[in-house]
mmCIF file as Biopython writes it, N, C-alpha, C and O atoms, coordinates in Angstrom:
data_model
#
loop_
_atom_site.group_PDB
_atom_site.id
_atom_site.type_symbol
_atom_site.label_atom_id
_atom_site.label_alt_id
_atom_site.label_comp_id
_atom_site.label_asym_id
_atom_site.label_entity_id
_atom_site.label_seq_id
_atom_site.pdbx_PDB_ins_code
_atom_site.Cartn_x
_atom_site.Cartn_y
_atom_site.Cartn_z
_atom_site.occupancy
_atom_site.B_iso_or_equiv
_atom_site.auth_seq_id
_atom_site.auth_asym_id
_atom_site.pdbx_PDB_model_num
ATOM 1   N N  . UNK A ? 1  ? 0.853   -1.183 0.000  1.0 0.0 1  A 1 
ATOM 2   C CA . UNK A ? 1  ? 0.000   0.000  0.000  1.0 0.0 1  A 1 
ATOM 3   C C  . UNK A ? 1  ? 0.892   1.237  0.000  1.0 0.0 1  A 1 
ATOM 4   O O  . UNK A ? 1  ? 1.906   1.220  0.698  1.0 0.0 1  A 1 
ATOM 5   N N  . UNK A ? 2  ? 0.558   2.421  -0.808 1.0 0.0 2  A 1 
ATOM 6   C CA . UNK A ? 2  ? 1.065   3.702  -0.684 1.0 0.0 2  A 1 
ATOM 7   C C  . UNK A ? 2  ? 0.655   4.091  0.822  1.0 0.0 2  A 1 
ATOM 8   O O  . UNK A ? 2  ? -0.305  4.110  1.591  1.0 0.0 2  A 1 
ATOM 9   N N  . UNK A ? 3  ? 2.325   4.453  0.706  1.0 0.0 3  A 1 
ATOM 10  C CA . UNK A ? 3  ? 2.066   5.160  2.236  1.0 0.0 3  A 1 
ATOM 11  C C  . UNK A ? 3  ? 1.443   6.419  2.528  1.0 0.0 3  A 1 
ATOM 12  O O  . UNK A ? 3  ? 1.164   6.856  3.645  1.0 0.0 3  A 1 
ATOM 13  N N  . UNK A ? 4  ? 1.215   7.065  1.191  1.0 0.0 4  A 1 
ATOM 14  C CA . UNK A ? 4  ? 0.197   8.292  1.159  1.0 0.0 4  A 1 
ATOM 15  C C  . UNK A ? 4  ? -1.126  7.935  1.520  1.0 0.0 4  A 1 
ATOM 16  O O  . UNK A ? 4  ? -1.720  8.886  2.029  1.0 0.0 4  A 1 
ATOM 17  N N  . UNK A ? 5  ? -1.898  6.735  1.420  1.0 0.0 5  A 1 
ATOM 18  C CA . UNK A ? 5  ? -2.916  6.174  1.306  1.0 0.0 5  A 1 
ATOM 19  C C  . UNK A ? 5  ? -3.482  5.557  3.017  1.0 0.0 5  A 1 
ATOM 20  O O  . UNK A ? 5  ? -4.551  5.487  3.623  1.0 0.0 5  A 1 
ATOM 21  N N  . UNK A ? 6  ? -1.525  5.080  3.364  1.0 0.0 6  A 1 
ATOM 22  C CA . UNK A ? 6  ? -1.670  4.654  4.605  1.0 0.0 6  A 1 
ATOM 23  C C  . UNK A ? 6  ? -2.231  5.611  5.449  1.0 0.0 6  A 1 
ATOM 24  O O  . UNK A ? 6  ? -3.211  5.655  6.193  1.0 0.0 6  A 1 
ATOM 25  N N  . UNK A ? 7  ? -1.114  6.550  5.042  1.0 0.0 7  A 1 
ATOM 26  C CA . UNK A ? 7  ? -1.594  7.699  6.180  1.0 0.0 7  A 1 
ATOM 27  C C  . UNK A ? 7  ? -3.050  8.325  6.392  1.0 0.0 7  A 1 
ATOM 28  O O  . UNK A ? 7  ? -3.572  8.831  7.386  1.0 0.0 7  A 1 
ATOM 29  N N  . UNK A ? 8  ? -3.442  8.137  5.289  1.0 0.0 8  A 1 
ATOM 30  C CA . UNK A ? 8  ? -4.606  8.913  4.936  1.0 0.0 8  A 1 
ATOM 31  C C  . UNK A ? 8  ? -5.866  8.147  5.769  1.0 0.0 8  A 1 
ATOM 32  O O  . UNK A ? 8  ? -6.770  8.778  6.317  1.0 0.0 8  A 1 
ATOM 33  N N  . UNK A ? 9  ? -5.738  6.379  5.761  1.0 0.0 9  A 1 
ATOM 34  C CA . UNK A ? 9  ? -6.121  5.096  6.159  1.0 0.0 9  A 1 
ATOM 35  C C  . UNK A ? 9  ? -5.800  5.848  7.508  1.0 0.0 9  A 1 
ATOM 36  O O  . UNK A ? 9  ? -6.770  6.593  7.645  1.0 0.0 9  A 1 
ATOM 37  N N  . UNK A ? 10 ? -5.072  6.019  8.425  1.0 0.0 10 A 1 
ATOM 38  C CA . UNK A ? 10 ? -4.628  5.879  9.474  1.0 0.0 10 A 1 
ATOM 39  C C  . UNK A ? 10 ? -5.625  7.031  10.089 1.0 0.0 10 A 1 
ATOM 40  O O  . UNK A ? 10 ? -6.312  6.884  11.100 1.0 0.0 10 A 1 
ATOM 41  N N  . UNK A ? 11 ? -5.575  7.975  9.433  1.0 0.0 11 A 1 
ATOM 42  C CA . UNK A ? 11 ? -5.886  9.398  9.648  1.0 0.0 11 A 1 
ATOM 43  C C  . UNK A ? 11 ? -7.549  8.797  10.003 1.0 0.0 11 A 1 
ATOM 44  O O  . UNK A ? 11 ? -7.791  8.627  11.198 1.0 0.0 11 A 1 
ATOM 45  N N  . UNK A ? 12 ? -8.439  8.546  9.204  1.0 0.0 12 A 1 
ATOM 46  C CA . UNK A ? 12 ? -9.775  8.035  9.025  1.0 0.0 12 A 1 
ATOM 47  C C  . UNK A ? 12 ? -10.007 7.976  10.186 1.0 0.0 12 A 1 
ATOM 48  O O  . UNK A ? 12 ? -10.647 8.781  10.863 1.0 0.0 12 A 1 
ATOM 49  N N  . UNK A ? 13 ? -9.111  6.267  10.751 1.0 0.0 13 A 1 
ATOM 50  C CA . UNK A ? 13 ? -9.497  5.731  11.541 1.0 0.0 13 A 1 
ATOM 51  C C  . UNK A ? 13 ? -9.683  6.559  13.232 1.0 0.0 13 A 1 
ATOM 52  O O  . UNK A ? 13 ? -10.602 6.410  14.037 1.0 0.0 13 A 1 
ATOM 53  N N  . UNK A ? 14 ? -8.815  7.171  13.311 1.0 0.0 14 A 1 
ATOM 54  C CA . UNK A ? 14 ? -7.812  8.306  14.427 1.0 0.0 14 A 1 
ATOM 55  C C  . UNK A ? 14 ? -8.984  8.977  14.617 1.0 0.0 14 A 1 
ATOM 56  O O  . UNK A ? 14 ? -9.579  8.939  15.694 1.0 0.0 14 A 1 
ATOM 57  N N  . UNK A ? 15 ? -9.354  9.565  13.706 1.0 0.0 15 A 1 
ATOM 58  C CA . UNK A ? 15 ? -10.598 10.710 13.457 1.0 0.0 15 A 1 
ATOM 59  C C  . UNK A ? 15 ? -12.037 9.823  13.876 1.0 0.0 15 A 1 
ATOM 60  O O  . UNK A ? 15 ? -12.916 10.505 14.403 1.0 0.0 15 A 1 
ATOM 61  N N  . UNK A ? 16 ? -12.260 8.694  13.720 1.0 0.0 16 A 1 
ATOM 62  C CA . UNK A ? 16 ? -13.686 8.166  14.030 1.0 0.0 16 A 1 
ATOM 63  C C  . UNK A ? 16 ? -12.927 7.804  15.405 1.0 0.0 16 A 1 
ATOM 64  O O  . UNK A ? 16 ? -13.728 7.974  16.324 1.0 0.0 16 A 1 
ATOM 65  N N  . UNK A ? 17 ? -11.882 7.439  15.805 1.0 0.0 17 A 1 
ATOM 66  C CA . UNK A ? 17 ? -12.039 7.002  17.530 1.0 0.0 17 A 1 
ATOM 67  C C  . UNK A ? 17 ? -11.761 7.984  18.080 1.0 0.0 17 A 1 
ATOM 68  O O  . UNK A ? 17 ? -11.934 7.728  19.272 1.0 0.0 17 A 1 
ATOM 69  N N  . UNK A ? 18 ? -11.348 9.224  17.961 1.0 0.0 18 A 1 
ATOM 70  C CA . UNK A ? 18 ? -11.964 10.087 18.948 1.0 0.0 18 A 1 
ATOM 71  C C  . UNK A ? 18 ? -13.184 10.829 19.052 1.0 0.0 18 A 1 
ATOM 72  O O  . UNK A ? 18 ? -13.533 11.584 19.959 1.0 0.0 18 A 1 
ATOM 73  N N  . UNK A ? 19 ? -14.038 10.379 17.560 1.0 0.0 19 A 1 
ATOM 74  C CA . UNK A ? 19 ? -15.320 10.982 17.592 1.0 0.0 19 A 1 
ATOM 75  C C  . UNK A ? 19 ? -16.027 9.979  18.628 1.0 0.0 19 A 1 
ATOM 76  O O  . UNK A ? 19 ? -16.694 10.395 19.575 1.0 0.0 19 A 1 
ATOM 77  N N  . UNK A ? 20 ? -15.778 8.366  18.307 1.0 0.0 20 A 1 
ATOM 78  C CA . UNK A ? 20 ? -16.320 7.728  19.305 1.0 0.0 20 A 1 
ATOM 79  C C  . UNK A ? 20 ? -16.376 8.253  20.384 1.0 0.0 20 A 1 
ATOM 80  O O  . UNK A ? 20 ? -17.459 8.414  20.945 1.0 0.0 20 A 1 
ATOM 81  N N  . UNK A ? 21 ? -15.573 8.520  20.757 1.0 0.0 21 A 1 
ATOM 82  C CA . UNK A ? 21 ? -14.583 8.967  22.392 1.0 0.0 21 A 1 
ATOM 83  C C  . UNK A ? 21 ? -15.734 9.820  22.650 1.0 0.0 21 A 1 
ATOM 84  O O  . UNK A ? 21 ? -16.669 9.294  23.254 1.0 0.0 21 A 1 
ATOM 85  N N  . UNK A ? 22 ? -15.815 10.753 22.385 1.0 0.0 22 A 1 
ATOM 86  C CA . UNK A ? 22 ? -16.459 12.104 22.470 1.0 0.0 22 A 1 
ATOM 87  C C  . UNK A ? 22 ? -18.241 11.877 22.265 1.0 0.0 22 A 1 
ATOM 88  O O  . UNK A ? 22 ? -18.937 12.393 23.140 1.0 0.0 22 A 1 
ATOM 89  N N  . UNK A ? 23 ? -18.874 11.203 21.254 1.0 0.0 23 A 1 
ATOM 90  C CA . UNK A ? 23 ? -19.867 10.984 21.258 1.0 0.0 23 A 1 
ATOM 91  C C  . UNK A ? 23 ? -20.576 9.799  21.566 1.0 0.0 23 A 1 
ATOM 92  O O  . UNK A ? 23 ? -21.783 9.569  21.484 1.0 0.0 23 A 1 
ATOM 93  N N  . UNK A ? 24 ? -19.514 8.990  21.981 1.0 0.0 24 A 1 
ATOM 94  C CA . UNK A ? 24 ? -20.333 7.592  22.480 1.0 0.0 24 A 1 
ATOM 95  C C  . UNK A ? 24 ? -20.508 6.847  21.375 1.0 0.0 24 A 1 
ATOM 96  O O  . UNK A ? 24 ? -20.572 7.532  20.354 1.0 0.0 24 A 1 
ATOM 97  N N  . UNK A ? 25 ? -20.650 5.213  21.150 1.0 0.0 25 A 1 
ATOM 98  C CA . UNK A ? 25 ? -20.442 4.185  20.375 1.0 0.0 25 A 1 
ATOM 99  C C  . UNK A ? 25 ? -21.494 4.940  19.115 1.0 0.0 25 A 1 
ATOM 100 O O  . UNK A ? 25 ? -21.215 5.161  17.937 1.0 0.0 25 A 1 
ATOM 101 N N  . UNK A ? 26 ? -22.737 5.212  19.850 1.0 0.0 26 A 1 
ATOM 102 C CA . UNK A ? 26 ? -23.718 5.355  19.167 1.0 0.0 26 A 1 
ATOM 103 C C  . UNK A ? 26 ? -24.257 6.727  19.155 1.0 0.0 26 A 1 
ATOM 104 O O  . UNK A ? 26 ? -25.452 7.018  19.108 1.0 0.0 26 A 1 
ATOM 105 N N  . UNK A ? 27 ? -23.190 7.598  19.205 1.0 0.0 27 A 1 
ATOM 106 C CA . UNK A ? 27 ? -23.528 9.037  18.905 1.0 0.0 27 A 1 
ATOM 107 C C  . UNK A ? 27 ? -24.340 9.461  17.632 1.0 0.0 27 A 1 
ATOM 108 O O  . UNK A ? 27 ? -25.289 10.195 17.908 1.0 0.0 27 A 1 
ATOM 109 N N  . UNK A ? 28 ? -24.164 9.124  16.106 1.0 0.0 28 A 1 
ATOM 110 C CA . UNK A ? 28 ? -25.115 9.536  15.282 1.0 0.0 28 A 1 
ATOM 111 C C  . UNK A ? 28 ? -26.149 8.603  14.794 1.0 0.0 28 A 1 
ATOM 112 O O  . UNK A ? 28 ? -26.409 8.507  13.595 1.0 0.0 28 A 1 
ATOM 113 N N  . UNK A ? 29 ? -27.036 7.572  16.161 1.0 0.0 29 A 1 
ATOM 114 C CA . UNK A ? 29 ? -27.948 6.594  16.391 1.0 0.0 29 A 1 
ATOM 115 C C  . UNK A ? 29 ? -29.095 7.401  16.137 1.0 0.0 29 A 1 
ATOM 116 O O  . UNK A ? 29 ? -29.517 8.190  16.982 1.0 0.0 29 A 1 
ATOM 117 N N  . UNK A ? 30 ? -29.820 7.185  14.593 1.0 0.0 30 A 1 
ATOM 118 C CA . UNK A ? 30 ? -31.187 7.804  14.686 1.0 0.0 30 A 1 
ATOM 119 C C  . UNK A ? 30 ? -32.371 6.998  15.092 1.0 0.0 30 A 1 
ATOM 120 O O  . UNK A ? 30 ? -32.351 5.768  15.097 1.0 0.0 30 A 1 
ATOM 121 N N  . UNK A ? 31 ? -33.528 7.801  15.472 1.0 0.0 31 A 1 
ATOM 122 C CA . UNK A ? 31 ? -34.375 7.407  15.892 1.0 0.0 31 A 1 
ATOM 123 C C  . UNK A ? 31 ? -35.030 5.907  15.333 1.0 0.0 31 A 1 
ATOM 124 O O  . UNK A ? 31 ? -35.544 4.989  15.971 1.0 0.0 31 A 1 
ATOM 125 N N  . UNK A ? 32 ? -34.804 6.058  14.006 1.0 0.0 32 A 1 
ATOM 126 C CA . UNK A ? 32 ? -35.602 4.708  13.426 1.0 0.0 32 A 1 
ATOM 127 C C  . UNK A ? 32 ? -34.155 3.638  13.439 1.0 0.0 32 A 1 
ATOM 128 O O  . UNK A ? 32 ? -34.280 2.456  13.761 1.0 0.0 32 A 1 
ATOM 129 N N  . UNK A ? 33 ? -33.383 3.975  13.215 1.0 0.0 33 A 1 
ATOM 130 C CA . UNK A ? 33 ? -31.907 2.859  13.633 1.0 0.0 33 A 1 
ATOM 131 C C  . UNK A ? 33 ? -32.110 2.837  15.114 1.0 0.0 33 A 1 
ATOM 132 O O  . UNK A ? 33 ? -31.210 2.075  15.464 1.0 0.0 33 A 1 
ATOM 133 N N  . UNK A ? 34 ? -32.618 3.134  15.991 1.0 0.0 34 A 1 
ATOM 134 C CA . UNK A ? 34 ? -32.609 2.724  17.593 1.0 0.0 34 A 1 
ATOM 135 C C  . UNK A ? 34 ? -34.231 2.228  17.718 1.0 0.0 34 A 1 
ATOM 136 O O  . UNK A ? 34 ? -34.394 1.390  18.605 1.0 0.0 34 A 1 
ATOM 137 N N  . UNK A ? 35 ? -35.134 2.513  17.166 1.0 0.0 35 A 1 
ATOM 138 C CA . UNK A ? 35 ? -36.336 1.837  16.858 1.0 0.0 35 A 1 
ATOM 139 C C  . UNK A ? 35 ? -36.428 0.595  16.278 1.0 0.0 35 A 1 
ATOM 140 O O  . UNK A ? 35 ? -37.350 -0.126 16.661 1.0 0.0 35 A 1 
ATOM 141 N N  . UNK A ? 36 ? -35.348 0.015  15.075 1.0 0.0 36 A 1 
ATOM 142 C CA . UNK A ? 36 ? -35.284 -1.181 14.534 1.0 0.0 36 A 1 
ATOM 143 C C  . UNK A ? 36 ? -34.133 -1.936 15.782 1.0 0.0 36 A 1 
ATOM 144 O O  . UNK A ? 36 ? -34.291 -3.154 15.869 1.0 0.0 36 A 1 
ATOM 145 N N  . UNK A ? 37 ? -33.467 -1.577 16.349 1.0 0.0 37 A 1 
ATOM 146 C CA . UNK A ? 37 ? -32.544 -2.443 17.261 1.0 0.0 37 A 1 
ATOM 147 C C  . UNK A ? 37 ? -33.968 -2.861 18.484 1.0 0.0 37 A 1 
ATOM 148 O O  . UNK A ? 37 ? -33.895 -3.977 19.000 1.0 0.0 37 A 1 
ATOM 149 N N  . UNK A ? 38 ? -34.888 -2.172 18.786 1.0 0.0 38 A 1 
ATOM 150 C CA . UNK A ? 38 ? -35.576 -2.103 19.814 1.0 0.0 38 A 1 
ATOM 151 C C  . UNK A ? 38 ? -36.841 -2.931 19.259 1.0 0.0 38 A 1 
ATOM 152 O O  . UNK A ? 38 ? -37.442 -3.653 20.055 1.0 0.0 38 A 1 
ATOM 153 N N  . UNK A ? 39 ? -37.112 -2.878 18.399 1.0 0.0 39 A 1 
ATOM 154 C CA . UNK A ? 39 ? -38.199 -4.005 17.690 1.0 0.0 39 A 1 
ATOM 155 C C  . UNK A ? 39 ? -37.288 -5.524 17.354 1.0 0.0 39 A 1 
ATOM 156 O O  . UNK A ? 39 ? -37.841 -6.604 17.563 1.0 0.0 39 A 1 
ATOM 157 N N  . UNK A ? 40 ? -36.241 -5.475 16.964 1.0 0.0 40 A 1 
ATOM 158 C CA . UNK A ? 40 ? -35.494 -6.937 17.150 1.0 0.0 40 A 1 
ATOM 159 C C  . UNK A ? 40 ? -35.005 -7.755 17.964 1.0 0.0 40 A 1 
ATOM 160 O O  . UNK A ? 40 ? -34.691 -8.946 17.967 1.0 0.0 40 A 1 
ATOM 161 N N  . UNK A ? 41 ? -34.991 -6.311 19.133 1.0 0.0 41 A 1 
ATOM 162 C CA . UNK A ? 41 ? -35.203 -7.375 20.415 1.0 0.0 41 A 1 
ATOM 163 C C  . UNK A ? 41 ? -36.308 -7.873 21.333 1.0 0.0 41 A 1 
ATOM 164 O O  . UNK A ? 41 ? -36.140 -8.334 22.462 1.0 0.0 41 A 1 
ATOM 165 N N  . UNK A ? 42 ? -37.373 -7.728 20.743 1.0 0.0 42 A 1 
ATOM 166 C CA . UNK A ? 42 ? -38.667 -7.893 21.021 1.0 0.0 42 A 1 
ATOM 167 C C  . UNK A ? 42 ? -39.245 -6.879 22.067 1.0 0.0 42 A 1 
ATOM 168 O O  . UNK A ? 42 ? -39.773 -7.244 23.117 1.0 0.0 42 A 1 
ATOM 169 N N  . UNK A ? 43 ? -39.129 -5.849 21.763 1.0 0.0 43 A 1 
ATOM 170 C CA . UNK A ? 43 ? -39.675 -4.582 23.025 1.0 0.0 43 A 1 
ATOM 171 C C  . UNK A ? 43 ? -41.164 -4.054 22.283 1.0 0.0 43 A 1 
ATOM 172 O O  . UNK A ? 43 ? -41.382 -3.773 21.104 1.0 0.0 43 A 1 
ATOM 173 N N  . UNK A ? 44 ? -41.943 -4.044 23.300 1.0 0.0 44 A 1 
ATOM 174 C CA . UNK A ? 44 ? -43.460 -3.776 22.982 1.0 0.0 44 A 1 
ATOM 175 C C  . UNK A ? 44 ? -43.304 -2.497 21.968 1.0 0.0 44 A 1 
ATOM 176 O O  . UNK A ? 44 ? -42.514 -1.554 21.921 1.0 0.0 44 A 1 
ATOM 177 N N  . UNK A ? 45 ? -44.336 -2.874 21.242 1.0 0.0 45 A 1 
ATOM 178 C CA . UNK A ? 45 ? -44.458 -1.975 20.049 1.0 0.0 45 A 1 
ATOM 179 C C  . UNK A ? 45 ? -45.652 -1.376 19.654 1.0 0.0 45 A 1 
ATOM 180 O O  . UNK A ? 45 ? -45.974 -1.016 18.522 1.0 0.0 45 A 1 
ATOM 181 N N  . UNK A ? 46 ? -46.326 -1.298 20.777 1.0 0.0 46 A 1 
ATOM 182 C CA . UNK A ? 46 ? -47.754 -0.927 20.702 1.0 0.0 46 A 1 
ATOM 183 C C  . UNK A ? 46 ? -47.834 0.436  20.463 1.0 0.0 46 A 1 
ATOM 184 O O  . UNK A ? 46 ? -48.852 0.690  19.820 1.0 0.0 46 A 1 
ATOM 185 N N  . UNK A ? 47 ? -47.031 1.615  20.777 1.0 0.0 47 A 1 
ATOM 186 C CA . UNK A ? 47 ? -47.307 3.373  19.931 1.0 0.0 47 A 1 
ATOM 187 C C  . UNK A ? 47 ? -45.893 3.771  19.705 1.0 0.0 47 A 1 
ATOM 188 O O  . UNK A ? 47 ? -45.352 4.867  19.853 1.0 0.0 47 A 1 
ATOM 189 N N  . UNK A ? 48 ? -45.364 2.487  19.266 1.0 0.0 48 A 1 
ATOM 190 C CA . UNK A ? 48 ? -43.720 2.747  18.321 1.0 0.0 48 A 1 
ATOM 191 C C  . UNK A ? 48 ? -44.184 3.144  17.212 1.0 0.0 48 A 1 
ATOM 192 O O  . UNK A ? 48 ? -43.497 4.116  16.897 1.0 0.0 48 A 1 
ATOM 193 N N  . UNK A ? 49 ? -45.292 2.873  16.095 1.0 0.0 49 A 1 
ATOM 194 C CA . UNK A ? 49 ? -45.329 3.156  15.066 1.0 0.0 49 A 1 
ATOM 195 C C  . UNK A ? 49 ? -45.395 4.489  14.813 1.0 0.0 49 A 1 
ATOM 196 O O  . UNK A ? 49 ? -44.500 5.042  14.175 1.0 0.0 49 A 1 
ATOM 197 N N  . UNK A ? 50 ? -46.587 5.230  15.339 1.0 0.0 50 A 1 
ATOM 198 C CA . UNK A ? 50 ? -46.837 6.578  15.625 1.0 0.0 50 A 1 
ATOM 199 C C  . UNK A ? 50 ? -45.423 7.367  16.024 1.0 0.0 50 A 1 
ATOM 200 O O  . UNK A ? 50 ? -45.174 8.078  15.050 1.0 0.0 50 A 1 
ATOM 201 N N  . UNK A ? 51 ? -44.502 7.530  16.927 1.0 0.0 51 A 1 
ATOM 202 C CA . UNK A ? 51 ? -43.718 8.210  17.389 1.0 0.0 51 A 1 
ATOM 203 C C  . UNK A ? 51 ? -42.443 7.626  16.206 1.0 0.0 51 A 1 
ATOM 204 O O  . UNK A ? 51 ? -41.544 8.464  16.136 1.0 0.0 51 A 1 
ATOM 205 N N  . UNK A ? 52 ? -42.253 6.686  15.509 1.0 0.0 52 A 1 
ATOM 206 C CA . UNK A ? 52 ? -41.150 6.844  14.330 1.0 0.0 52 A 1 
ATOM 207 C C  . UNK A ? 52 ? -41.681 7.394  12.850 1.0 0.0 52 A 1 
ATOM 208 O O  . UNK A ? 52 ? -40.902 7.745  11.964 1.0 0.0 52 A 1 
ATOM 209 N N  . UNK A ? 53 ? -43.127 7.413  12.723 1.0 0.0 53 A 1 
ATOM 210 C CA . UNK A ? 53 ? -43.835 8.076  11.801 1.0 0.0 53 A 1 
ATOM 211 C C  . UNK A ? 53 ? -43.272 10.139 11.669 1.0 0.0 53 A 1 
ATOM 212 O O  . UNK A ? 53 ? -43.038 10.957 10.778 1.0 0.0 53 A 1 
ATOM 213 N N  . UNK A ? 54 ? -43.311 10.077 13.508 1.0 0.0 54 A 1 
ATOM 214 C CA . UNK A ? 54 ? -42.647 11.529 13.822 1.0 0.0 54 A 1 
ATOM 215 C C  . UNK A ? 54 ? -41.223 12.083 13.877 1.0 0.0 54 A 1 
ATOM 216 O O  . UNK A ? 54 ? -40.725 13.171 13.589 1.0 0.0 54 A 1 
ATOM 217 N N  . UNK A ? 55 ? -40.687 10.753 14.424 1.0 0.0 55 A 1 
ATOM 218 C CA . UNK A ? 55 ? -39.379 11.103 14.575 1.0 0.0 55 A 1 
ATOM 219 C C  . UNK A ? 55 ? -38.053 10.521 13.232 1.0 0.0 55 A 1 
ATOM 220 O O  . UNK A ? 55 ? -37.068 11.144 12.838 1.0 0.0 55 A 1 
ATOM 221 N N  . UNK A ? 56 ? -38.450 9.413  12.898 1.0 0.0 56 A 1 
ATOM 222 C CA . UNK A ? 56 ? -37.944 9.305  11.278 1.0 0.0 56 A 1 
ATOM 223 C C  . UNK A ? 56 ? -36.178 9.243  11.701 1.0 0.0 56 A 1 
ATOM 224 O O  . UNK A ? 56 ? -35.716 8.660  12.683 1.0 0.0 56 A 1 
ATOM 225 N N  . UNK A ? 57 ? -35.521 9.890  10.828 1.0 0.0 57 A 1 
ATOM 226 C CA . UNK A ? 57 ? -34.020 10.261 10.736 1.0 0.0 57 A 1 
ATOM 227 C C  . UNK A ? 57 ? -33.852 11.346 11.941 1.0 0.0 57 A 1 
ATOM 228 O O  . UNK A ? 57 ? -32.860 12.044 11.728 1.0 0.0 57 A 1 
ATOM 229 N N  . UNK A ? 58 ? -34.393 11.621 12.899 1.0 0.0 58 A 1 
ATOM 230 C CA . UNK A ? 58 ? -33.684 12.762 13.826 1.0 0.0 58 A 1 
ATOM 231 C C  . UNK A ? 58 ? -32.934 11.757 14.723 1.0 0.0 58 A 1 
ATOM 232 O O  . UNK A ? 58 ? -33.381 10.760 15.291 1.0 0.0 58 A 1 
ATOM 233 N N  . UNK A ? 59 ? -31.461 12.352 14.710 1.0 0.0 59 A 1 
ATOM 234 C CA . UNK A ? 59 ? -30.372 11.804 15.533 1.0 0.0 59 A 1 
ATOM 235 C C  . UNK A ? 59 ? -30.801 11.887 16.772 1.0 0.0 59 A 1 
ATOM 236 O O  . UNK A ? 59 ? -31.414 12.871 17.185 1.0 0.0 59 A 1 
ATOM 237 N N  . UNK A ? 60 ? -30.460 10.632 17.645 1.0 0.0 60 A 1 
ATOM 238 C CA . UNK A ? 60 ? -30.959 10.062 19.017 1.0 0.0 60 A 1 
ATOM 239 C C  . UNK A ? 60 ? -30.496 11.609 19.943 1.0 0.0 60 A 1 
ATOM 240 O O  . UNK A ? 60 ? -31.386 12.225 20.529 1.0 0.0 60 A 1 
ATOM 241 N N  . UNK A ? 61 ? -29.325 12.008 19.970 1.0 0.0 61 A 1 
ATOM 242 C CA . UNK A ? 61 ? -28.969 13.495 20.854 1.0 0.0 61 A 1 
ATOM 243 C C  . UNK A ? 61 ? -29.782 14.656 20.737 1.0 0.0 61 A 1 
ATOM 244 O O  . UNK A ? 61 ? -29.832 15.480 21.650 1.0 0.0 61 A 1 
ATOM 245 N N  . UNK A ? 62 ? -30.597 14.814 19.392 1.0 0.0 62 A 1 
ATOM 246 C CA . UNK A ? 62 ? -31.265 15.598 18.980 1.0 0.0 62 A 1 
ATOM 247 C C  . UNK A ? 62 ? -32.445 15.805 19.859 1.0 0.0 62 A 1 
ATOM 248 O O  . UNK A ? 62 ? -32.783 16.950 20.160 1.0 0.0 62 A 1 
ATOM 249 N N  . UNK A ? 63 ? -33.214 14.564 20.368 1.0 0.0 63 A 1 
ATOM 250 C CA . UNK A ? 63 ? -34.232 14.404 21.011 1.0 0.0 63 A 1 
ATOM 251 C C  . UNK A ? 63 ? -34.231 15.342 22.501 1.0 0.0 63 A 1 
ATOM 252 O O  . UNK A ? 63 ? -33.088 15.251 22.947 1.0 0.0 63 A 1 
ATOM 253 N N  . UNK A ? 64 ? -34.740 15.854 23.050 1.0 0.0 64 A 1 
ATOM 254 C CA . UNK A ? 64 ? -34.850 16.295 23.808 1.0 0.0 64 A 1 
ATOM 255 C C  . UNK A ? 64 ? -35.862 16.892 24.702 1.0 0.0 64 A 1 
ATOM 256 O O  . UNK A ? 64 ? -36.480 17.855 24.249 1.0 0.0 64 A 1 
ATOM 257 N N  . UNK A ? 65 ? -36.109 16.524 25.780 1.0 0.0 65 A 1 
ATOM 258 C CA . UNK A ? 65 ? -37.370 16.598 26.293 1.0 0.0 65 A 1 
ATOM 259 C C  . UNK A ? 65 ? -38.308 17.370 26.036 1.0 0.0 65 A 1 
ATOM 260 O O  . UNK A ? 65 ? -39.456 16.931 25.982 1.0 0.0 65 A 1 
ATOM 261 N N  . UNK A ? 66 ? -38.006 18.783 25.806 1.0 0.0 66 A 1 
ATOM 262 C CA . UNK A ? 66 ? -38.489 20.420 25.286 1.0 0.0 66 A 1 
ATOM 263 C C  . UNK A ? 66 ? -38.875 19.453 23.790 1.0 0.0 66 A 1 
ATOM 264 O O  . UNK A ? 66 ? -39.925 18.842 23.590 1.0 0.0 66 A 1 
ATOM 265 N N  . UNK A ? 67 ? -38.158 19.509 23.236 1.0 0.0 67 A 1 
ATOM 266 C CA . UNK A ? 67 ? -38.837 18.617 21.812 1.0 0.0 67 A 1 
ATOM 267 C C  . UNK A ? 67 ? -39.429 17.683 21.414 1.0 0.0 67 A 1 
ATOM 268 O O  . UNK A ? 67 ? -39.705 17.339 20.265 1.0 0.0 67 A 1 
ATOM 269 N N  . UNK A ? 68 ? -39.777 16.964 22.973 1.0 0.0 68 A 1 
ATOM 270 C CA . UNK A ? 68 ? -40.709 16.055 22.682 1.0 0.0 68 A 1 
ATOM 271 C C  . UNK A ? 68 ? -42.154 16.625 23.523 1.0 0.0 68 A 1 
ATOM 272 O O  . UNK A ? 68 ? -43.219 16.569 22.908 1.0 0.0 68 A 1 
ATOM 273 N N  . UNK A ? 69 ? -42.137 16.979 24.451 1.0 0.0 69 A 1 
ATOM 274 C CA . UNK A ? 69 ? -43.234 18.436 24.959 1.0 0.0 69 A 1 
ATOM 275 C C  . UNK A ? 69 ? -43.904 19.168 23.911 1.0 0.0 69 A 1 
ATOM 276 O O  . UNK A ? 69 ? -44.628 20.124 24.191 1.0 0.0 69 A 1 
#
């Protein structure tokens, strides 16, 4: 491998583990990606449909109590 490429490879990686670091495994976890982990593990789903109808793609941090009020 070009070591221009490496570095560049290296750089990527460097850059997503301290975003990890900083935002947690599952920092840009949206609502319907944490809605499908939560329906596959069999969690009641009785007014999940309604509230991902609303919430869709808004990133899990986004949520916030004032915004769900």
């Amino acid at each position: 491998m070009d070591k221009k490429i490496a570095r560049r490879v290296a750089a990527e990686i460097k850059a997503s583990a301290w975003k990890c670091g900083f935002d947690g495994p599952g920092g840009n976890v949206t609502f319907a990606q944490a809605s499908l982990a939560y329906r596959r593990a069999g969690g009641d789903t009785c007014f999940l449909e309604r509230l991902e109808d609303h919430w869709r793609d808004t990133p899990i941090k986004k949520i916030s109590a004032r915004a769900i009020r």
